[in-house]
N, C-alpha and C positions, 0 to 999 in steps of 0.2 A: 304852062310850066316853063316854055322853052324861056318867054320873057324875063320871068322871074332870075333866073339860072345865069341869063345875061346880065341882069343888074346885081346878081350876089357873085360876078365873076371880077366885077369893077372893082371887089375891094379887096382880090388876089386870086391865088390859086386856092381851087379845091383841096380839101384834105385827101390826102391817098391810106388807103387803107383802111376808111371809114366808111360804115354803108347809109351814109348821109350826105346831101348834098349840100356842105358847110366848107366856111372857109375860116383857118384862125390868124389872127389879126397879131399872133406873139408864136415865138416858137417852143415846141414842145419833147421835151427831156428824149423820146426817141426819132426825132430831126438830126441825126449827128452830122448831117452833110452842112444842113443849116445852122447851125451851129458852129461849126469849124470854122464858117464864112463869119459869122458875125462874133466870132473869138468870146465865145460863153460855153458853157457846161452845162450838164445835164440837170446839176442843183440849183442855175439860175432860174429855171420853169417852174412857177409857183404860182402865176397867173397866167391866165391864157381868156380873150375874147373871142368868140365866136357866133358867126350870122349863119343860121342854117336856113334851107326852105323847109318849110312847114305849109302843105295846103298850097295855098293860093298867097303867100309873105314871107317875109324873113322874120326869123327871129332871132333877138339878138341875147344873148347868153356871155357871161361873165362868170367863168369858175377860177375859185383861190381855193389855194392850200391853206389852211388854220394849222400846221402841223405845228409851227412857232408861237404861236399865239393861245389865249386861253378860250377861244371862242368855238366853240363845239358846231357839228357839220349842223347846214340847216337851208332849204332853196326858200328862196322870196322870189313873187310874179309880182311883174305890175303892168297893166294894162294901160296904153294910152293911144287912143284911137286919132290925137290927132298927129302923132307922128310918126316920119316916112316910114312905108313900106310895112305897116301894122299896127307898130306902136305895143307889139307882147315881148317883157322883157325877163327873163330869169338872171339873179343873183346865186351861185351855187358856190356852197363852202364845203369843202371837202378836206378832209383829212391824208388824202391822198399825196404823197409826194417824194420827187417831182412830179408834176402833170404827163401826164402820157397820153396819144390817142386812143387809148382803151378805158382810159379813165372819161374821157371826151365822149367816146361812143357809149358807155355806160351810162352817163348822165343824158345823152341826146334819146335814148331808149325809152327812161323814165320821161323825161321831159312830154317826151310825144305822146305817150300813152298816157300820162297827164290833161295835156291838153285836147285830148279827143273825148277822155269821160269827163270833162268840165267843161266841154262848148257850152252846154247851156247856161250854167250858170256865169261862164267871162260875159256870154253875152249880158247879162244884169249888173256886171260890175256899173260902177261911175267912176273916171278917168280920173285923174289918175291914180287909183287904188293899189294901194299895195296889201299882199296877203300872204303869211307865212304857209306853203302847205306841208313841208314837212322837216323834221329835224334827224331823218334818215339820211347817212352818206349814199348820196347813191351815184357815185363814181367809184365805188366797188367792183 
């Protein structure tokens, strides 16, 4: 683990106030300190990336807001074994917004409990597969 922790440190700080061990790669509507530095507002966070540890990898997670758009909340996985550090990818649309860590820790919740009753079957995927598994927000 410690490893891991060390290589998802290189791509910033850890979130505070998340009971995961992720890092977001864009800042989030209640960052106000980061924020004030990077002269944006709370309605600019409408996407946010983020690498969490999962197990024994990172996984790398991409949540947008649809709040503007006509396209309804819904996550897609894809699976690709031959790139770094896992290669397990979620796509998460959410209706949520701005993005908040609480919006972040609700989807990282589902996410994981997702991916622990489907080990067996990621393990049968073929790379690079993508698979819708639900059109539930679940950054609720």
């Amino acid at each position: 683990m410690k490893n891991i922790l060390s290589i998802l440190k290189e791509y910033g700080d850890l979130l505070e106030d998340v009971s995961f061990n992720a890092v977001a790669r864009h800042p989030l509507a209640d960052e106000f300190e980061l924020l004030e530095k990077l002269n944006m507002t709370p309605d600019d966070c409408s996407s946010c990336d983020v690498l969490w540890v999962f197990e024994d990898g990172i996984v790398f997670t991409s949540f947008f807001s649809t709040i503007d758009t006509i396209k309804k909340s819904h996550v897609i996985y894809r699976f690709d074994e031959e790139a770094r550090n896992g290669g397990q990818h979620f796509s998460v649309a959410t209706m949520q917004f701005p993005l908040r860590k609480i919006h972040i820790e609700n989807g990282l919740k589902y996410l994981s409990k997702w991916l622990k009753d489907e080990k067996n079957n990621i393990r049968k995927m073929k790379p690079p597969e993508f698979v819708k598994i639900t059109t539930e927000d679940i950054c609720l």
